[in-house]
C-alpha positions as CSV (number, residue, x, y, z in Angstrom):
1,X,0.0,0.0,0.0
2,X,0.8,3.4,-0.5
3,X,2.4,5.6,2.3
4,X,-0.1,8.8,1.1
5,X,-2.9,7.7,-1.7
6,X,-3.1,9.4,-4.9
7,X,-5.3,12.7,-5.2
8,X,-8.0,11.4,-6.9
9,X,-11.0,14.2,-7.4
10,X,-14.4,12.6,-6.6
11,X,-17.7,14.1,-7.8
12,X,-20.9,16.0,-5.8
13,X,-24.2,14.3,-5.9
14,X,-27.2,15.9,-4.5
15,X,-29.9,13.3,-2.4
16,X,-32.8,14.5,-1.3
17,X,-33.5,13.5,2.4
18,X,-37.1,15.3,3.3
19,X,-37.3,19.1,2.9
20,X,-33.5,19.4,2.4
21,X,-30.8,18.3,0.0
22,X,-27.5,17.2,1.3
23,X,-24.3,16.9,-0.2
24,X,-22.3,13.8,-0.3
25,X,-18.7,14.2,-0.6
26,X,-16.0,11.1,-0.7
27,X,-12.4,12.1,1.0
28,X,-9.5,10.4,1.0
29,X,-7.1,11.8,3.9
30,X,-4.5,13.8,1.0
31,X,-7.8,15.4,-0.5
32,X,-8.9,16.5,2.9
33,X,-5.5,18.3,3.8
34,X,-6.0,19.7,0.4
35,X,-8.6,21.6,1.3
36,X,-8.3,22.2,4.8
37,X,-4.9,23.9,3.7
38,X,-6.9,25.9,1.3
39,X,-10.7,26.4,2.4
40,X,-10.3,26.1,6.2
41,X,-10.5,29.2,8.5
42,X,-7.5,28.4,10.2
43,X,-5.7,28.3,6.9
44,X,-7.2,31.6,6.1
45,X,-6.1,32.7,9.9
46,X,-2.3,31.4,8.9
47,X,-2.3,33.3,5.6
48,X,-3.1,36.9,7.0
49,X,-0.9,36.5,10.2
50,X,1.9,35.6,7.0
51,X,0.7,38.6,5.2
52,X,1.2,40.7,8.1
53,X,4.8,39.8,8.7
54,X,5.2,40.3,5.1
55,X,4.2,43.8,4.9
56,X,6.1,44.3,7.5
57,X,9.3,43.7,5.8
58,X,8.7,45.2,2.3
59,X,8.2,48.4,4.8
60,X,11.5,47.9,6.3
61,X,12.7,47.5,2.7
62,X,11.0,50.9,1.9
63,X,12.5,52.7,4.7
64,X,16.1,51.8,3.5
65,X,15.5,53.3,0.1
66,X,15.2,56.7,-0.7
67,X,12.3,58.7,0.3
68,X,10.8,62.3,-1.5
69,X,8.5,64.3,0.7
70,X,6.2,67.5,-0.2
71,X,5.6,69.8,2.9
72,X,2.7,72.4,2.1
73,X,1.1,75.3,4.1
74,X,-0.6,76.3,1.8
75,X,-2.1,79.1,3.9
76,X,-1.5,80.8,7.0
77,X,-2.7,83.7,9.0
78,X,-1.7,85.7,12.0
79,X,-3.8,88.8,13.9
80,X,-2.2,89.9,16.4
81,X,-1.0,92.4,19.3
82,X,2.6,93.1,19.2
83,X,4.7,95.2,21.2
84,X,7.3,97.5,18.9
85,X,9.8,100.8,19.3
86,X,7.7,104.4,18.2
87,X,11.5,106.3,17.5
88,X,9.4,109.7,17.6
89,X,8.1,109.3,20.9
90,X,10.9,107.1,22.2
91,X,8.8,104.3,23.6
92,X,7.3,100.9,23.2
93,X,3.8,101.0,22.3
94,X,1.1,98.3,21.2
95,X,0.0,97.8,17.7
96,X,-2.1,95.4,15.9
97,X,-0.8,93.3,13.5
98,X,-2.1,91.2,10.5
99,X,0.1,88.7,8.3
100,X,-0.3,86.1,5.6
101,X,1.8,83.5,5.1
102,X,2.3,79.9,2.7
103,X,5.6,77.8,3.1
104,X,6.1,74.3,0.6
105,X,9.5,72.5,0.5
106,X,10.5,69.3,-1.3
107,X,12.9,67.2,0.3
108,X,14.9,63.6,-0.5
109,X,16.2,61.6,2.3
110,X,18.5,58.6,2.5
111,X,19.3,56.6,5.5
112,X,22.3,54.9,5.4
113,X,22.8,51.9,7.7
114,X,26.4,51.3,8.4
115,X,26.8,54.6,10.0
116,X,23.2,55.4,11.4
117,X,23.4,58.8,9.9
118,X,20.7,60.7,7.0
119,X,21.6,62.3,3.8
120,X,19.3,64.7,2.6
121,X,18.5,67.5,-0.4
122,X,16.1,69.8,-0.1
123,X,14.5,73.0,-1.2
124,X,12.0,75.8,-0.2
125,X,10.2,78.2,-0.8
126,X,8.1,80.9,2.0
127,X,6.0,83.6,1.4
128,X,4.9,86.1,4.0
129,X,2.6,89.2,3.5
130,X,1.9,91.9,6.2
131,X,-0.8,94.3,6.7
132,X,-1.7,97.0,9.3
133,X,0.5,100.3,9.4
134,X,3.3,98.7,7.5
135,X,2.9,96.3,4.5
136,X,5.0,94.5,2.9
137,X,5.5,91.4,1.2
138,X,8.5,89.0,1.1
139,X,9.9,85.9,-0.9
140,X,12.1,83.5,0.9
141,X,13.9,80.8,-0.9
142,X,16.2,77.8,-0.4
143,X,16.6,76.8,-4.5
144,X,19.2,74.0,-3.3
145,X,20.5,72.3,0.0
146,X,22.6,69.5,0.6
147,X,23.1,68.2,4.0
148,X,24.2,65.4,6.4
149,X,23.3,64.4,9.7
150,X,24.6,61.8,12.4
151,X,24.5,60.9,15.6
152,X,28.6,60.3,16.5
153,X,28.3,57.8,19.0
154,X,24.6,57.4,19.6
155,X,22.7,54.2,19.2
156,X,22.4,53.4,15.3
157,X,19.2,51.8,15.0
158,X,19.6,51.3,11.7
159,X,22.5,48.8,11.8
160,X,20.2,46.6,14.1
161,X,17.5,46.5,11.8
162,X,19.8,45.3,9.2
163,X,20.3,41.8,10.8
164,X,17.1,41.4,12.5
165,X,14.3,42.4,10.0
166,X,16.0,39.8,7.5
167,X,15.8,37.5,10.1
168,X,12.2,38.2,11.4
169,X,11.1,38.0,7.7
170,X,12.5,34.7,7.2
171,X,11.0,33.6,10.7
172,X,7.7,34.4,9.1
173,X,8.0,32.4,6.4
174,X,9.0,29.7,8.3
175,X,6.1,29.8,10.2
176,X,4.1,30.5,7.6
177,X,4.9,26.5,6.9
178,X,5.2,25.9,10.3
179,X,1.3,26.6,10.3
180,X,0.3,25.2,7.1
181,X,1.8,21.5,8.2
182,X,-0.3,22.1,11.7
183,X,-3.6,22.7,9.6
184,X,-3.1,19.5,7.8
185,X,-1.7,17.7,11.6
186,X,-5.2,18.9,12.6
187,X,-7.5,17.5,9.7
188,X,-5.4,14.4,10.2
189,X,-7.3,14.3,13.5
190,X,-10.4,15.4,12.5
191,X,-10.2,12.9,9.4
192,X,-9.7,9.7,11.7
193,X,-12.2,10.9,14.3
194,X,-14.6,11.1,11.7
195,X,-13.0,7.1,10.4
196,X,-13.6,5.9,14.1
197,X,-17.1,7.1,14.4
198,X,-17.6,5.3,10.8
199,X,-16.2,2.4,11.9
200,X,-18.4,2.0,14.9
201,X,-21.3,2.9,13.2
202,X,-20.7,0.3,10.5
203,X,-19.7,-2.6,13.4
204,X,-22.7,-1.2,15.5
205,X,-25.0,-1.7,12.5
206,X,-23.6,-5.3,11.8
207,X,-24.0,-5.9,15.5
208,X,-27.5,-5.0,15.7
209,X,-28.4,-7.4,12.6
210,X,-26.3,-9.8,14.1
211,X,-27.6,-9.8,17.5
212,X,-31.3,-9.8,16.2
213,X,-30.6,-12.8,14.1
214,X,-28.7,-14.3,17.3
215,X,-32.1,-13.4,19.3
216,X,-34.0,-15.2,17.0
217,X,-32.1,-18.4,17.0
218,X,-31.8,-18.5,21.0
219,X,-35.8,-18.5,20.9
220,X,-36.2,-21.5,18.7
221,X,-33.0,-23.4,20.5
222,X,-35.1,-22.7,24.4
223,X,-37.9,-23.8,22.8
224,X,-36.3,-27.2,22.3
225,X,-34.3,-26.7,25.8
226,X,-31.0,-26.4,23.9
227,X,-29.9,-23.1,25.9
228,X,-31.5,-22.0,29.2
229,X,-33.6,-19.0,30.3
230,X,-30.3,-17.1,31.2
231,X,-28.5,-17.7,28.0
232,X,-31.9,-16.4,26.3
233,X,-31.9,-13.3,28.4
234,X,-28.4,-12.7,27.6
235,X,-29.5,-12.7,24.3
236,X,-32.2,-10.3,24.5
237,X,-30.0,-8.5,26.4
238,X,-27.4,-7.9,23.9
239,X,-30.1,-7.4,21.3
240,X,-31.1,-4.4,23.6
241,X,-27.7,-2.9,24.0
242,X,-26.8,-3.4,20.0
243,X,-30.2,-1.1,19.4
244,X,-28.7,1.4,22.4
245,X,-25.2,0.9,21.1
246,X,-26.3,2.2,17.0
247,X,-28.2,4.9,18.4
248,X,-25.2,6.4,20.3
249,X,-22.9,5.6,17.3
250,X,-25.0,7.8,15.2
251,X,-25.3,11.1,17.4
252,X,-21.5,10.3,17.5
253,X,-21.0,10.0,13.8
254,X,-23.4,13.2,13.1
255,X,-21.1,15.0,15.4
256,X,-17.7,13.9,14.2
257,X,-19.0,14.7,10.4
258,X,-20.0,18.1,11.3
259,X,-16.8,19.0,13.3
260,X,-14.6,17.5,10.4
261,X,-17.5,19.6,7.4
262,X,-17.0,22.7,10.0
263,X,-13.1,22.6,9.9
264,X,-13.3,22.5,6.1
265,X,-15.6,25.0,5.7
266,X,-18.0,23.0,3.9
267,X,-22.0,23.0,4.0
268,X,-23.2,22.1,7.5
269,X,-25.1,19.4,5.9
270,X,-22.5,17.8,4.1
271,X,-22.7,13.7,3.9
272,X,-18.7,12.7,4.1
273,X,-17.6,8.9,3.1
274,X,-14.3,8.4,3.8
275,X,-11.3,6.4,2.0
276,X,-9.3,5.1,4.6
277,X,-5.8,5.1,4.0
278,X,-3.9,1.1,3.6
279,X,-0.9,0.4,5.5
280,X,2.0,2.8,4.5
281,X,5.1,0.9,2.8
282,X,7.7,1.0,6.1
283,X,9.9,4.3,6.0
284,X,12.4,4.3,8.6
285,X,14.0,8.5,9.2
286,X,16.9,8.8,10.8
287,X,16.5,10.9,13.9
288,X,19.4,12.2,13.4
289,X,18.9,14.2,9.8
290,X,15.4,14.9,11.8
291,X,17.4,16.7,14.4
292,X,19.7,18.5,11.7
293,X,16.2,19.5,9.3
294,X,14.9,20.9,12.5
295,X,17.6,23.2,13.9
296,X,17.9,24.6,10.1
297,X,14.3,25.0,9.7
298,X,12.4,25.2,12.5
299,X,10.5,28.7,13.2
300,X,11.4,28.3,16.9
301,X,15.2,28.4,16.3
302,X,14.5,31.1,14.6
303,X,12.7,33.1,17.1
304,X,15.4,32.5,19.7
305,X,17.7,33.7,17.7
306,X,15.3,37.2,16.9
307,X,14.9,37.2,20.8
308,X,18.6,37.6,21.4
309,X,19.5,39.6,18.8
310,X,16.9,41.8,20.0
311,X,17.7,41.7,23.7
312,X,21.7,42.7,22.6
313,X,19.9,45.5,20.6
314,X,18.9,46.6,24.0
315,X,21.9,46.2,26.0
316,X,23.6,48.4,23.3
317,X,21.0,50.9,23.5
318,X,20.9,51.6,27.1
319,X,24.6,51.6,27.2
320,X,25.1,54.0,24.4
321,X,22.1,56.1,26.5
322,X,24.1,55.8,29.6
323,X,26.6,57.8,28.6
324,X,27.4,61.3,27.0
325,X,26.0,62.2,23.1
326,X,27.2,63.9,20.6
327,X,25.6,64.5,17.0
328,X,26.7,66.2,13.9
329,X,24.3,68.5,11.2
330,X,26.3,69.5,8.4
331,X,24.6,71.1,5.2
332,X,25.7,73.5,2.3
333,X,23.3,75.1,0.1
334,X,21.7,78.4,-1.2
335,X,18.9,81.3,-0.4
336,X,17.7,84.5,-0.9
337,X,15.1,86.9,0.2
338,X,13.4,89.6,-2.3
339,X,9.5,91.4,-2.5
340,X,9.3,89.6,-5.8
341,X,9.2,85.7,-6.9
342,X,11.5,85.8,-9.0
343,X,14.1,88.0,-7.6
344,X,13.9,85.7,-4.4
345,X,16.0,83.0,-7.2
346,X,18.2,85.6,-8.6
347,X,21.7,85.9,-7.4
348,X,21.4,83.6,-4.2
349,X,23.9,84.2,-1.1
350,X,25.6,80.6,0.1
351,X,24.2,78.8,2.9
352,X,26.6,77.1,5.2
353,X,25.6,75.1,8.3
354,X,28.1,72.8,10.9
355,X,26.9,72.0,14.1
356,X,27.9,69.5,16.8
357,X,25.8,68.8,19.6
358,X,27.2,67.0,22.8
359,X,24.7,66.1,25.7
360,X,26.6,65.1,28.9
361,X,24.7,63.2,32.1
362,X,26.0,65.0,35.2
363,X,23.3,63.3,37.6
364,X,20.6,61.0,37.1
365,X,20.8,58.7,40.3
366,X,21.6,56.1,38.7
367,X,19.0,55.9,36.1
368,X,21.1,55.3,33.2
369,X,23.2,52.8,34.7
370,X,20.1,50.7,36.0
371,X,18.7,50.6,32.7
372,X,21.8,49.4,30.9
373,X,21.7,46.4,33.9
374,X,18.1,45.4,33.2
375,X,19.0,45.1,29.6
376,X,22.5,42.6,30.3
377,X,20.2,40.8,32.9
378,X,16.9,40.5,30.8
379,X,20.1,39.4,28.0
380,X,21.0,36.4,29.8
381,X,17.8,35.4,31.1
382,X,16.7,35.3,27.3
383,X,19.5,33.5,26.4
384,X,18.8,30.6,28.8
385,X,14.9,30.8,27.6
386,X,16.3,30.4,24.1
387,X,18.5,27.0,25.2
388,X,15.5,25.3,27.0
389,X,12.8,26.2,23.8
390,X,15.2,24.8,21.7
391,X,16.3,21.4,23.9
392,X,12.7,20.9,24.4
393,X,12.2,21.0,20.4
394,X,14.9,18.7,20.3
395,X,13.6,16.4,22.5
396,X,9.6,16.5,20.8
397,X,11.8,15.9,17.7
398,X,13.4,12.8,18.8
399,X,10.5,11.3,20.4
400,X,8.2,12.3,17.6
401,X,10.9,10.4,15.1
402,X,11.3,6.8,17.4
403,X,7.0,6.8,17.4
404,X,6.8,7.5,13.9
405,X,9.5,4.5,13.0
406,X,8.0,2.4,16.1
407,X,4.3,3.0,14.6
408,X,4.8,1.4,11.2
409,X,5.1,-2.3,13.6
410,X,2.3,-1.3,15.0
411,X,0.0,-1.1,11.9
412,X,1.5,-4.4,10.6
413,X,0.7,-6.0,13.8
414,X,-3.2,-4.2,14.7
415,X,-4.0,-5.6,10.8
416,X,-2.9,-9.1,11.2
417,X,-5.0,-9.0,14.8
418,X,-8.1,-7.2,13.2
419,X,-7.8,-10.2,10.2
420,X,-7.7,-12.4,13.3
421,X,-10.5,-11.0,14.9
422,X,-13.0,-11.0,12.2
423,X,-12.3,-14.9,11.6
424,X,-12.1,-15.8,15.1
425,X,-15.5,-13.9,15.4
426,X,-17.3,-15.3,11.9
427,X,-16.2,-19.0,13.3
428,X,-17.7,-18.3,16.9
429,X,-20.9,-17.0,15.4
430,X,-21.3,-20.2,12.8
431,X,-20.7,-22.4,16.1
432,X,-22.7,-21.0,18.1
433,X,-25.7,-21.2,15.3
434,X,-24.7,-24.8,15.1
435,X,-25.1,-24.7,19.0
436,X,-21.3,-25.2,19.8
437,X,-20.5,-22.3,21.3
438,X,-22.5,-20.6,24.4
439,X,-22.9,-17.0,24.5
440,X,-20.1,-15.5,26.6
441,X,-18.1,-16.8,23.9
442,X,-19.7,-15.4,21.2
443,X,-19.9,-12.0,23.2
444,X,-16.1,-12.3,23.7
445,X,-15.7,-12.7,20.4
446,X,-17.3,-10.0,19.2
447,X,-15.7,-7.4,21.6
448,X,-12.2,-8.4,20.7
449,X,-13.7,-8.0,16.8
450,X,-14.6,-4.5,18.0
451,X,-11.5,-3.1,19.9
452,X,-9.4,-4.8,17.0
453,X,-11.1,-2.4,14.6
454,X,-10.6,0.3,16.8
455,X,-6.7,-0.2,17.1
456,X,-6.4,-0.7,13.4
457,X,-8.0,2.6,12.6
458,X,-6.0,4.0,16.3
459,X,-2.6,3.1,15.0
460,X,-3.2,4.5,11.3
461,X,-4.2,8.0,13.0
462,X,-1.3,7.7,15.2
463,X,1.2,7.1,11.9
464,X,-0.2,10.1,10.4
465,X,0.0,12.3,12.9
466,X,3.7,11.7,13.5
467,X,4.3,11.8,10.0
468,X,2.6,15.3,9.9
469,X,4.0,16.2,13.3
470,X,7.4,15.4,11.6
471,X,7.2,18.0,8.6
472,X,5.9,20.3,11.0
473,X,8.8,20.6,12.9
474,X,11.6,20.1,11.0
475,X,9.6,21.5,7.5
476,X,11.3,19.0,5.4
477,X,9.3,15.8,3.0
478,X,11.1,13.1,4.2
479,X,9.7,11.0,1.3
480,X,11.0,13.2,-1.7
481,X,13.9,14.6,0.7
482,X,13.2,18.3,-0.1
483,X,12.8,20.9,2.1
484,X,9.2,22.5,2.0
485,X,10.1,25.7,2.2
486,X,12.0,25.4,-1.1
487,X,8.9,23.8,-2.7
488,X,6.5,26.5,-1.2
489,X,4.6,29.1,-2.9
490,X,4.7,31.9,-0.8
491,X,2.1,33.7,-3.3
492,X,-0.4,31.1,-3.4
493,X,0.1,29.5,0.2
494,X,0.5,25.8,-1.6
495,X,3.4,23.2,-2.8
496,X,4.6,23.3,-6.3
């Protein structure tokens, strides 16, 4: 048998059942990850929680290119009291005062990330008109301006976000697999609780006929005094709890087929057959290439990793802030001031601007310094969280690998036992029509038929959710040996 069965694409019949139509749908387990991973609202959750880390980094990819900004006041106005000098009468006196004003400049900025500093070119243009007892009206311009700023030995954000925005973007994606492998882990489980309550139903069904039939025979054979008054009862008894026993298997199967319809986000009165999956051919994975897949792929390595960085980001920000700053503004440029637009761009004087800025902590109690100790603390304490979420991967790794390999005996061994059972329980039930075997027999039999089916079906879910537990946390097809990230489309959300 197949490890995973083909896709095979099943059509939609509609049946009438009173008033409403249902669906009937026939799934095999690949055709129900298929969809989960596409229809499911969990899938749809997964996809917009990628999309937002996404966006995320294309705007940290924006922010390191270069960026053109219009500033507009368009209009402005001012009426006022102001105090000025009267020369004639040798005094300050009050007068009102009106004025109009509009300002727009055009600037490019560049942020450059090795040295945490801005580059910039920019230009303006102010106009300012007053009224009252004296007018005027003025043109102020900037035609050109070329400048540089930087913090000398500040914090440089910048260079930070340059190894961990990279890093938190790949994390995403990561995840983004991480996800889709734990929506199809979760219709795995959905699928076989669906299978078990199937499987019950069908052997509760057969029971009841069974049992009947059973009920019938032990009336003729007291008749003749070939089984007593208890053996009868017994009889009637188990006919009782087989009609109990089909009843409670079919709430149960309504349920687990509107939980596993729910999940996909199908109709809520979809009829789903199932295609159980045969016994997988026996792959044996090595645990460890499972430990080596994992530590390379694995969304939680990856988050440590984001978590330290981002706790040294920390520590070098409070100790940069603990002590004194200094910051350079250089620019060079152009401007002139005239009543008239076009005299305000005629003949402009030179601009020149250097200025360095030091701010030096004289006292702050200690402030500073207890900051910069949180951070080298909270440092270490996240670098021991980071160990024990990566040893306990590890170790869900290694024990998810030796259940996975031990499983595939188990399969082998609950089929050969379910063939078993369902002989041992057909020869029972012909000897006891036959009148030799008693009843406790037959009703031995018939449980051990039962719990046989039960581990059969118990062991394949098991299988499968290793094997999907497996390429969750270590994101790698064992069976094709490719990594799934290199086969994902991170457009779509599917496999190529």
């Amino acid at each position: 048998m197949k490890c995973i069965n083909n896709i095979w694409i099943v059509g939609c019949m509609l049946l009438s059942l009173g008033a409403k139509a249902q669906q009937v749908v026939k799934l095999d387990l690949q055709r129900t990850i298929e969809i989960a991973n596409d229809s499911s609202l969990s899938a749809f959750r997964y996809q917009n929680l990628y999309l937002s880390g996404y966006w995320e980094y294309r705007t940290y990819k924006a922010n390191r290119l270069p960026s053109l900004t219009l500033d507009l006041t368009p209009a402005k106005y001012y009426r006022y009291i102001t105090q000025r000098y009267d020369s004639n009468e040798d005094m300050d006196v009050y007068r009102e005062q009106q004025m109009f004003s509009a300002s727009g400049g055009l600037s490019i900025k560049q942020n450059l990330d090795w040295t945490g500093g801005t580059f910039y070119i920019d230009s303006e243009l102010d106009f300012m008109r007053n009224f009252g007892d004296s007018k005027s009206t003025q043109y102020s311009t900037i035609p050109v301006r070329v400048g540089y700023q930087q913090s000398l030995l500040g914090y440089n954000a910048f260079r930070w976000d340059r190894k961990i925005e990279p890093l938190k973007y790949e994390k995403v994606k990561k995840q983004f697999i991480y996800n889709t492998e734990k929506v199809s882990e979760e219709a795995v489980t959905y699928f076989f609780a669906l299978a078990m309550a199937q499987a019950d139903y069908r052997l509760a069904e057969e029971n009841v006929a069974s049992s009947d039939t059973l009920y019938s025979i032990g009336q003729q054979r007291h008749k003749i005094a070939a089984i007593s008054r208890a053996d009868l009862l017994t009889l009637q008894l188990d006919k009782v709890n087989a009609h109990n026993t089909l009843q409670n298997a079919r709430i149960a199967l309504k349920r687990a087929m509107f939980s596993l319809a729910s999940f996909l986000n199908l109709d809520k009165n979809t009829v789903i057959e199932l295609d159980i999956p045969g016994r997988p051919t026996g792959k044996m994975i090595p645990v460890d290439d499972a430990l080596m897949r994992a530590k390379e792929n694995n969304p939680t390595f990856l988050e440590q990793r984001q978590n330290v960085l981002e706790a040294e980001q920390n520590v070098d920000k409070t100790k940069k802030e603990s002590r004194f700053n200094a910051s350079f503004n250089a620019s060079v440029g152009f401007n002139q001031v005239a009543g008239k637009l076009g005299d305000a761009y005629r003949h402009p004087l030179q601009q020149d601007l250097v200025s360095v800025s030091v701010s030096i902590p004289l006292i702050d109690w200690g402030v500073r310094k207890g900051k910069y100790n949180m951070a080298r603390n909270n440092l270490n304490v996240v670098k021991i969280a980071a160990r024990q979420e990566e040893l306990s991967v590890e170790e869900e790794v290694i024990m998810t690998v030796n259940d996975f390999n031990i499983q595939q005996n188990l399969i082998m061994s609950a089929e050969e036992a379910l063939d078993l059972a369902v002989m041992a329980y057909e020869q029972t039930r012909q000897r006891f029509i036959i009148g030799k075997a008693d009843v406790n027999s037959l009703t031995l039999s018939l449980n051990r038929q039962q719990e046989a089916q039960k581990n059969y079906i118990s062991a394949l879910q098991n299988y499968w959710l290793n094997y999907y537990k497996i390429r969750k946390l270590t994101l790698h097809d064992f069976d094709s040996g490719f990594s799934l990230s290199d086969r994902f489309d991170f457009n779509t959300g599917i496999y190529q």
